[in-house]
N, CA, C and O atoms as a GROMACS GRO file, in nm:
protein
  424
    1UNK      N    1  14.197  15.566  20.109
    1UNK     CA    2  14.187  15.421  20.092
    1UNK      C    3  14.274  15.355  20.197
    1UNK      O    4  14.394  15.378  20.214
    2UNK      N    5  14.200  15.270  20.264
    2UNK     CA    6  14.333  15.147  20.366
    2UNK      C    7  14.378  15.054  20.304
    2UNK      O    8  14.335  15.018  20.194
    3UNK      N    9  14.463  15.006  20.360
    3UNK     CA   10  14.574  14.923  20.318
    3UNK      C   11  14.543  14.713  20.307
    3UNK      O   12  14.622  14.621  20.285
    4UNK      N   13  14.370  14.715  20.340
    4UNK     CA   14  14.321  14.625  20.318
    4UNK      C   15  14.292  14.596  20.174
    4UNK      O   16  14.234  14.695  20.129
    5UNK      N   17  14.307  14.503  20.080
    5UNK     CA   18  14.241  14.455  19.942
    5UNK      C   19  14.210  14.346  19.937
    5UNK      O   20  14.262  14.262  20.010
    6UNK      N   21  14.114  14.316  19.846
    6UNK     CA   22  14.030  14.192  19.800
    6UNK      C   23  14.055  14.178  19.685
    6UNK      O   24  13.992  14.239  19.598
    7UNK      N   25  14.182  14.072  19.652
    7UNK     CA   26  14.198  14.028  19.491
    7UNK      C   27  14.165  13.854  19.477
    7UNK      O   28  14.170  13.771  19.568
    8UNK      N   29  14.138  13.837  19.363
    8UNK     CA   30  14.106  13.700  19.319
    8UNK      C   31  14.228  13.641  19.298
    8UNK      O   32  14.313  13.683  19.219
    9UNK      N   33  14.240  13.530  19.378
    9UNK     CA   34  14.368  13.448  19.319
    9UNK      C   35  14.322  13.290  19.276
    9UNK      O   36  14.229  13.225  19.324
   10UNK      N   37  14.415  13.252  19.170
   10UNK     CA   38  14.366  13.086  19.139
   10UNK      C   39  14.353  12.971  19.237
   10UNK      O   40  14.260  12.891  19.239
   11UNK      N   41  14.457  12.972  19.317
   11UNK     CA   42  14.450  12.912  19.442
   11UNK      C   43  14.355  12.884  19.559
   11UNK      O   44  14.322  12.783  19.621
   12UNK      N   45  14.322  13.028  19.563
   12UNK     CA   46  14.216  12.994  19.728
   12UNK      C   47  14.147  13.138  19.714
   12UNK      O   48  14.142  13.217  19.808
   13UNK      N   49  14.080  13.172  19.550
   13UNK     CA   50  13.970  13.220  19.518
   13UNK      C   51  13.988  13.359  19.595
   13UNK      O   52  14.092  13.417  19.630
   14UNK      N   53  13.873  13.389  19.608
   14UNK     CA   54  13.884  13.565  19.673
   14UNK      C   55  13.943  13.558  19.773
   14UNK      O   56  13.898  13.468  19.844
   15UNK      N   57  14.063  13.635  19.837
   15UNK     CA   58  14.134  13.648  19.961
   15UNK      C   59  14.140  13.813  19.988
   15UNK      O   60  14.163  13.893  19.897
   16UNK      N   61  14.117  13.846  20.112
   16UNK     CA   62  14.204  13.958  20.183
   16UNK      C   63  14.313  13.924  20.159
   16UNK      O   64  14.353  13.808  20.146
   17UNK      N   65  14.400  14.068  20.146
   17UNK     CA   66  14.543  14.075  20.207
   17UNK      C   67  14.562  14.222  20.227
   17UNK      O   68  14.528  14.322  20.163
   18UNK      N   69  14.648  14.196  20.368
   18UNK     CA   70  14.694  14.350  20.429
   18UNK      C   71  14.875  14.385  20.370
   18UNK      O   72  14.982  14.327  20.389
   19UNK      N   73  14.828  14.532  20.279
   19UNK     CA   74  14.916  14.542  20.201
   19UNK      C   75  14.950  14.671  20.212
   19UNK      O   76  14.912  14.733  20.114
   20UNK      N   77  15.021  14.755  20.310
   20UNK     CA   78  15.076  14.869  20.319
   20UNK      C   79  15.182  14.884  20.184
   20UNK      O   80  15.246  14.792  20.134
   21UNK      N   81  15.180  14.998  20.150
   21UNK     CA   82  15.240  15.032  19.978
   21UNK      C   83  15.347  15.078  20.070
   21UNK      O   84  15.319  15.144  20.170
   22UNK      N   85  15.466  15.045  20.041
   22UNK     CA   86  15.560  15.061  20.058
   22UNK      C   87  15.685  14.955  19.951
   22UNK      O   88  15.657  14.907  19.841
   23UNK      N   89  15.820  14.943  20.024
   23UNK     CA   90  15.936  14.843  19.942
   23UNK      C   91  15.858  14.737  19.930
   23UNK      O   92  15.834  14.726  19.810
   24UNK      N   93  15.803  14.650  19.991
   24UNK     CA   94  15.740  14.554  20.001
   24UNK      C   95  15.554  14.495  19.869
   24UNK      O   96  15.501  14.387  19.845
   25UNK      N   97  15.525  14.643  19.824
   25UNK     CA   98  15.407  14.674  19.761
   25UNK      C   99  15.393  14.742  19.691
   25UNK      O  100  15.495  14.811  19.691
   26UNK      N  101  15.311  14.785  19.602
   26UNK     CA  102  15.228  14.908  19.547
   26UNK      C  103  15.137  14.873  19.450
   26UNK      O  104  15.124  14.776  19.376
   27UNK      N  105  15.064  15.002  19.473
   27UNK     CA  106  14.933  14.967  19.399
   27UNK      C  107  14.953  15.063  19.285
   27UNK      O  108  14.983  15.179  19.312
   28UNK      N  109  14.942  15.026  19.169
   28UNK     CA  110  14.953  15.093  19.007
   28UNK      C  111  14.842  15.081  18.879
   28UNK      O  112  14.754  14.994  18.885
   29UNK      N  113  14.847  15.133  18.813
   29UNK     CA  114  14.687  15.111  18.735
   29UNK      C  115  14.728  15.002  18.636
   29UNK      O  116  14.636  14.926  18.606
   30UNK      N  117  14.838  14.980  18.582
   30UNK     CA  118  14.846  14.821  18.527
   30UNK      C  119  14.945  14.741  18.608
   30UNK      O  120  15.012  14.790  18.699
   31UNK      N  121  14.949  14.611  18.568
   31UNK     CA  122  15.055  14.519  18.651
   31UNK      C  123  15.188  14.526  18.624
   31UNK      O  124  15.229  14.509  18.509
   32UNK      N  125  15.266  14.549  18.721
   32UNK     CA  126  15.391  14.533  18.683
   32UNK      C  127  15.473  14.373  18.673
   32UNK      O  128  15.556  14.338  18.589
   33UNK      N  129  15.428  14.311  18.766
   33UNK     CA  130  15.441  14.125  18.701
   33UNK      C  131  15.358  14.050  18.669
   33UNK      O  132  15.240  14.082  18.664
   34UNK      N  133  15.405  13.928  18.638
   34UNK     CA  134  15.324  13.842  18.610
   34UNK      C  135  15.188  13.831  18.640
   34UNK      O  136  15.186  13.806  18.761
   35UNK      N  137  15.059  13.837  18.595
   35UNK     CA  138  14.921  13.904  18.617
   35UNK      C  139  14.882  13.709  18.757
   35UNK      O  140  14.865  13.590  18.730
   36UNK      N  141  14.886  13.784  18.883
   36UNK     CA  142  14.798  13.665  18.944
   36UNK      C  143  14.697  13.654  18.971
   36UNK      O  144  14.677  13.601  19.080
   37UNK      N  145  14.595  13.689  18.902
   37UNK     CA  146  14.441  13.718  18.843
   37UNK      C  147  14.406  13.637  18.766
   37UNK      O  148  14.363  13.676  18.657
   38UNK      N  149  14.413  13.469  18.803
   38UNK     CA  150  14.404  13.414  18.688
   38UNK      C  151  14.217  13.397  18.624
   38UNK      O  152  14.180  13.366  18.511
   39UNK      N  153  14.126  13.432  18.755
   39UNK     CA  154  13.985  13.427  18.732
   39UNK      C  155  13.895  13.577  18.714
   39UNK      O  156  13.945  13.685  18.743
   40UNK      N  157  13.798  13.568  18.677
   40UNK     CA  158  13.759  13.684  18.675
   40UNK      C  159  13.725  13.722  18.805
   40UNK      O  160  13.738  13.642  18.897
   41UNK      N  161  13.662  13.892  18.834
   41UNK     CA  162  13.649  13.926  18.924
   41UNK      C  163  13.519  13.847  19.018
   41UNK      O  164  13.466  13.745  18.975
   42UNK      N  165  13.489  13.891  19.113
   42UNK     CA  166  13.339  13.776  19.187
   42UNK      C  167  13.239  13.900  19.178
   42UNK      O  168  13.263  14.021  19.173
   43UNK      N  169  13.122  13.832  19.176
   43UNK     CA  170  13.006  13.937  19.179
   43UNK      C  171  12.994  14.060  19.263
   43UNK      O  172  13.095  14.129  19.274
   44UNK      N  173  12.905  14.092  19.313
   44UNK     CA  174  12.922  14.228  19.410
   44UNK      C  175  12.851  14.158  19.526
   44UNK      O  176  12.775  14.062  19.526
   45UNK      N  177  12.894  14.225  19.614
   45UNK     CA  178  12.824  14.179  19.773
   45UNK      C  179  12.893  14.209  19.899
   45UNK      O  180  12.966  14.308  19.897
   46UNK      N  181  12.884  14.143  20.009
   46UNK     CA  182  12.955  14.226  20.096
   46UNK      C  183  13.062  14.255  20.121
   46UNK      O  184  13.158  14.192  20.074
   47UNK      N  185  13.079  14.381  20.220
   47UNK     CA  186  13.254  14.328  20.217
   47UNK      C  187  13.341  14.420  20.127
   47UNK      O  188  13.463  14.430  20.137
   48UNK      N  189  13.257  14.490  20.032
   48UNK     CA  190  13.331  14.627  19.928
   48UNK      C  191  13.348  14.508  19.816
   48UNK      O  192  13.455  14.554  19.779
   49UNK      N  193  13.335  14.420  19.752
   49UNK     CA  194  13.350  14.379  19.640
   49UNK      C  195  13.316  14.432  19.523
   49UNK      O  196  13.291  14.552  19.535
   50UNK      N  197  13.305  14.393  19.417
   50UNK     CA  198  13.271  14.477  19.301
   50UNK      C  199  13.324  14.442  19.178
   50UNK      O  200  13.447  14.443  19.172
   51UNK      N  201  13.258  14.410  19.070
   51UNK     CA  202  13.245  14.335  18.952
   51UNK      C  203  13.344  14.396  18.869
   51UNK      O  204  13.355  14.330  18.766
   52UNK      N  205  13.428  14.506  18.873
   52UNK     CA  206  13.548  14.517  18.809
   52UNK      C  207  13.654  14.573  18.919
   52UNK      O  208  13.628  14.612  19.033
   53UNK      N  209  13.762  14.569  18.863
   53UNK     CA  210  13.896  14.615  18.936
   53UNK      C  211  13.832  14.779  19.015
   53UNK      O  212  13.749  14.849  18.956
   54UNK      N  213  13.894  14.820  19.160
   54UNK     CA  214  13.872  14.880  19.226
   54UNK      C  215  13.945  15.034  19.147
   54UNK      O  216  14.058  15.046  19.194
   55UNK      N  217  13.921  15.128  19.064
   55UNK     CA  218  13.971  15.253  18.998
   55UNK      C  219  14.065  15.185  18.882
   55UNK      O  220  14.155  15.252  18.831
   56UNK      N  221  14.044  15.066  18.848
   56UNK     CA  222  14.180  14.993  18.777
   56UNK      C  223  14.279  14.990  18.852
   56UNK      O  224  14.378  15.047  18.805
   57UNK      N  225  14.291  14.944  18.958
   57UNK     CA  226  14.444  14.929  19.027
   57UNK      C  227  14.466  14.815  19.057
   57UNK      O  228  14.386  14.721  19.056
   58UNK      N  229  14.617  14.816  19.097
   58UNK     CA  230  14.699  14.649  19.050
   58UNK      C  231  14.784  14.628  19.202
   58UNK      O  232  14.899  14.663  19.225
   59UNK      N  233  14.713  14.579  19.271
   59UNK     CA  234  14.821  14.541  19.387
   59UNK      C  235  14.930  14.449  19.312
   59UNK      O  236  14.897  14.363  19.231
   60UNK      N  237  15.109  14.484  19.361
   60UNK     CA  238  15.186  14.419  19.302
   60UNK      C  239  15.278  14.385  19.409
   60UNK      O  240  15.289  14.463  19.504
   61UNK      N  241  15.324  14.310  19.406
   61UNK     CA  242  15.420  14.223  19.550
   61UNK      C  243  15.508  14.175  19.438
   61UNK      O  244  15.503  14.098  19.342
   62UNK      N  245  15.611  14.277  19.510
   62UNK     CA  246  15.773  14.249  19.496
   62UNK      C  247  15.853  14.142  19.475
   62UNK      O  248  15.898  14.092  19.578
   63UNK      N  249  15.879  14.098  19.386
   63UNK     CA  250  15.976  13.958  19.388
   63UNK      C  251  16.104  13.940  19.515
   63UNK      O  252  16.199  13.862  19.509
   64UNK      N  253  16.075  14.023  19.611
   64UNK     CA  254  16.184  14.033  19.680
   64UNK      C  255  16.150  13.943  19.830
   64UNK      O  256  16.234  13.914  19.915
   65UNK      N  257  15.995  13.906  19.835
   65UNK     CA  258  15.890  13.910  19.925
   65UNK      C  259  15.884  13.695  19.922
   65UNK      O  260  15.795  13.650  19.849
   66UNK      N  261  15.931  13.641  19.961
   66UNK     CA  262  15.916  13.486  20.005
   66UNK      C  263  15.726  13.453  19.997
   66UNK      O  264  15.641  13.402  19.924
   67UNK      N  265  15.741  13.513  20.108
   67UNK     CA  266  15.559  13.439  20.184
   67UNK      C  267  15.471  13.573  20.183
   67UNK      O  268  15.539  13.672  20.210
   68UNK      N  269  15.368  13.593  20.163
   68UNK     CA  270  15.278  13.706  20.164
   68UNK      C  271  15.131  13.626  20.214
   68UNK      O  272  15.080  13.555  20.128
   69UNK      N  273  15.038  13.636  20.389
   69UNK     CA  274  14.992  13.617  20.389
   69UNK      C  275  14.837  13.609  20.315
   69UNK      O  276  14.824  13.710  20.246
   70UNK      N  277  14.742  13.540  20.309
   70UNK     CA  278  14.613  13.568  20.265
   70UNK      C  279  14.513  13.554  20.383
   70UNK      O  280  14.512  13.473  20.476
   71UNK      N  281  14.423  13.665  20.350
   71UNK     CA  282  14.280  13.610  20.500
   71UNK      C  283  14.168  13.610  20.464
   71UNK      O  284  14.155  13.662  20.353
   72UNK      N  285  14.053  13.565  20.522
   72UNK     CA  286  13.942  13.534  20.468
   72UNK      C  287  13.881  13.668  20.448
   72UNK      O  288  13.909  13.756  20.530
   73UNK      N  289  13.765  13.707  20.306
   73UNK     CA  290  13.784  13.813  20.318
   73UNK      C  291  13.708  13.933  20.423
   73UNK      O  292  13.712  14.055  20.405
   74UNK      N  293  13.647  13.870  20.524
   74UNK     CA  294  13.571  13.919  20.593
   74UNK      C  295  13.684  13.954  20.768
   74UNK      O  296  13.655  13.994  20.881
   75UNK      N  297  13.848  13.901  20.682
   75UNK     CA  298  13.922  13.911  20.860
   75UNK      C  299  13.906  13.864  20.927
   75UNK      O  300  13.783  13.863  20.917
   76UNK      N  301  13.928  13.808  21.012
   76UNK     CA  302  14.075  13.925  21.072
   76UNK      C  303  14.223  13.938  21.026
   76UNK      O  304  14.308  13.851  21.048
   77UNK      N  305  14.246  14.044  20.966
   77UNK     CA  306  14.415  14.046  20.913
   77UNK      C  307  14.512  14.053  20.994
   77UNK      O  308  14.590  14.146  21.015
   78UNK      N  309  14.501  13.919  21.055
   78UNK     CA  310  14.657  13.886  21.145
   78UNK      C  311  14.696  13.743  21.125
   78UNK      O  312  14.637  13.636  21.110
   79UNK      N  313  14.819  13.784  21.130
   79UNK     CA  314  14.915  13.611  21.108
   79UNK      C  315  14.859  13.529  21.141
   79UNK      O  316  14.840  13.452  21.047
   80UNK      N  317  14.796  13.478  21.276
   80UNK     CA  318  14.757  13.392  21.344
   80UNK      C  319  14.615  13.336  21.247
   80UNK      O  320  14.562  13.228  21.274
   81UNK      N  321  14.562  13.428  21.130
   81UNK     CA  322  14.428  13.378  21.076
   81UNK      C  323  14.455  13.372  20.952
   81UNK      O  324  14.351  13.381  20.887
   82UNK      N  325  14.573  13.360  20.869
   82UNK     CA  326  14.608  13.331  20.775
   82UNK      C  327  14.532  13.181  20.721
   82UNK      O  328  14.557  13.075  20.779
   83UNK      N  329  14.413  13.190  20.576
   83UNK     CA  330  14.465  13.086  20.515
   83UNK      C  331  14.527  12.999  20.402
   83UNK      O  332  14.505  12.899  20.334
   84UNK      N  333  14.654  13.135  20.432
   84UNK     CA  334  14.735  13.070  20.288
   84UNK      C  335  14.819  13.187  20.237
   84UNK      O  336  14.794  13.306  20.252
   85UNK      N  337  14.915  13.136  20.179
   85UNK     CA  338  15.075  13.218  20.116
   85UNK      C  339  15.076  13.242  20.009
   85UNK      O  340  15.026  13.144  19.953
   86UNK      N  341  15.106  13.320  19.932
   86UNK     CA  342  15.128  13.395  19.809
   86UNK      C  343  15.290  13.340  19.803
   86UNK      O  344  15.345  13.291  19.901
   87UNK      N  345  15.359  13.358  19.668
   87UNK     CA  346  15.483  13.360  19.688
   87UNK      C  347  15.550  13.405  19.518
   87UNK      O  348  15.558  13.352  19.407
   88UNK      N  349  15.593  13.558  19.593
   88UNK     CA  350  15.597  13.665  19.494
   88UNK      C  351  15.765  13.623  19.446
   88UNK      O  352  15.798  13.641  19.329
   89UNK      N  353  15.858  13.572  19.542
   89UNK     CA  354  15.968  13.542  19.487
   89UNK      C  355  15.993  13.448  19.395
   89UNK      O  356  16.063  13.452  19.294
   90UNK      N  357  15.915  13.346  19.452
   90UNK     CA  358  15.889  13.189  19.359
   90UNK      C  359  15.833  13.269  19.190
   90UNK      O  360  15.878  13.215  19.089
   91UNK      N  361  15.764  13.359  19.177
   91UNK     CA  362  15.752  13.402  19.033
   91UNK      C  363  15.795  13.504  19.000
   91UNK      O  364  15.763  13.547  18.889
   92UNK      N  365  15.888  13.585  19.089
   92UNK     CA  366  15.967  13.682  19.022
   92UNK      C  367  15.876  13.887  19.024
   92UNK      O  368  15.904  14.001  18.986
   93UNK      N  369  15.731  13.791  19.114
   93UNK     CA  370  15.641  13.934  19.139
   93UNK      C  371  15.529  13.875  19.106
   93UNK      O  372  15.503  13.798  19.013
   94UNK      N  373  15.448  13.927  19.211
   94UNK     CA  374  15.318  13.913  19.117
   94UNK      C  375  15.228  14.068  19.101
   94UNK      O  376  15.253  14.179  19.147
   95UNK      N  377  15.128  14.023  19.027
   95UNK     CA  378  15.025  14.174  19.091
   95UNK      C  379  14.901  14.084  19.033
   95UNK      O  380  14.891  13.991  18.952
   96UNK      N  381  14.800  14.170  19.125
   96UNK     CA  382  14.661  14.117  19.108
   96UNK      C  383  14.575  14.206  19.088
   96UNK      O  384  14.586  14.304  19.161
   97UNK      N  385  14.497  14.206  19.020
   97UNK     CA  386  14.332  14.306  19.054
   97UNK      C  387  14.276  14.340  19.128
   97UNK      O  388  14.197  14.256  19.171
   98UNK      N  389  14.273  14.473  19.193
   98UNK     CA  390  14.170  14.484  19.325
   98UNK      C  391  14.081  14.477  19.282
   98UNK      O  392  14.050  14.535  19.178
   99UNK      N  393  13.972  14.365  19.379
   99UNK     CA  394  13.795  14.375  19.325
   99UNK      C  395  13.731  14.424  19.417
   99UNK      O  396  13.608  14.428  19.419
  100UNK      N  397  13.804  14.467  19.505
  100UNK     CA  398  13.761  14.534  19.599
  100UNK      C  399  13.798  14.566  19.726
  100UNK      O  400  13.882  14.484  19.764
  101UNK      N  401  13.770  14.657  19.820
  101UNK     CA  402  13.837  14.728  19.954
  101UNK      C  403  13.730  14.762  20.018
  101UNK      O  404  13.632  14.830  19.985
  102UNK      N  405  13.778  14.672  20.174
  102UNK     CA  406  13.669  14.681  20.285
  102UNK      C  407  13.675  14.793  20.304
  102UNK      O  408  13.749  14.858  20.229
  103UNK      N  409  13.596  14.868  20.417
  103UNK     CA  410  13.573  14.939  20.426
  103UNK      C  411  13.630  14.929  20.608
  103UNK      O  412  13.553  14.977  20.693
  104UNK      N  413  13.749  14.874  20.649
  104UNK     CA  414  13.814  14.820  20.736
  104UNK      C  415  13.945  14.849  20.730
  104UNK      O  416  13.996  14.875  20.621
  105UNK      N  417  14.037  14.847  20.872
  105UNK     CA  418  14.164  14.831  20.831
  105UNK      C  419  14.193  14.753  20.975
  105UNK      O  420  14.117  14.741  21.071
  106UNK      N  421  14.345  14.697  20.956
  106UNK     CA  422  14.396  14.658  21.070
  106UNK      C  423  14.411  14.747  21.197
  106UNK      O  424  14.460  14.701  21.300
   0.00000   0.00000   0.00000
């Protein structure tokens, strides 16, 4: 699996984000914070999406983490095409639902 995911957020709806598991990440089969999944998953279609969580796993971003980019989910995953910030410190962590993983990486 790469380090690309497609989770639903309330904000700005289905987003990429490039999320190497490391201090910064990890992916776990339930959430370890606050669930930021506030919608259900999106239908299936391109792009690796898929109508439930990807094996049940929980991308989770560290409360330690300020700004965490988002990208559209079709990429490009670089700073410069960001549209829009997560902010895992402001709630203490979040984790989200994978609905899915391109079939892409940076």
């Amino acid at each position: 699996m790469n380090d690309i995911y497609l989770i639903q957020t309330e904000a700005f709806g289905k987003v990429g984000i490039y999320a190497p598991r490391d201090e910064d990440s990890s992916l776990t089969t339930s959430p370890q914070y606050r669930d930021g999944d506030f919608g259900n998953p999106v239908p299936s279609g391109p792009g690796g999406t898929s109508t439930s969580p990807v094996a049940g796993n929980y991308l989770n971003l560290n409360p330690h983490m300020n700004s965490w980019g988002v990208y559209n989910p079709n990429g490009p995953y670089v700073s410069a095409h960001a549209i829009g910030h997560l902010a895992p410190a402001q709630y203490g962590g979040l984790s989200y639902a994978v609905v899915g993983n391109p079939a892409l990486d940076v």
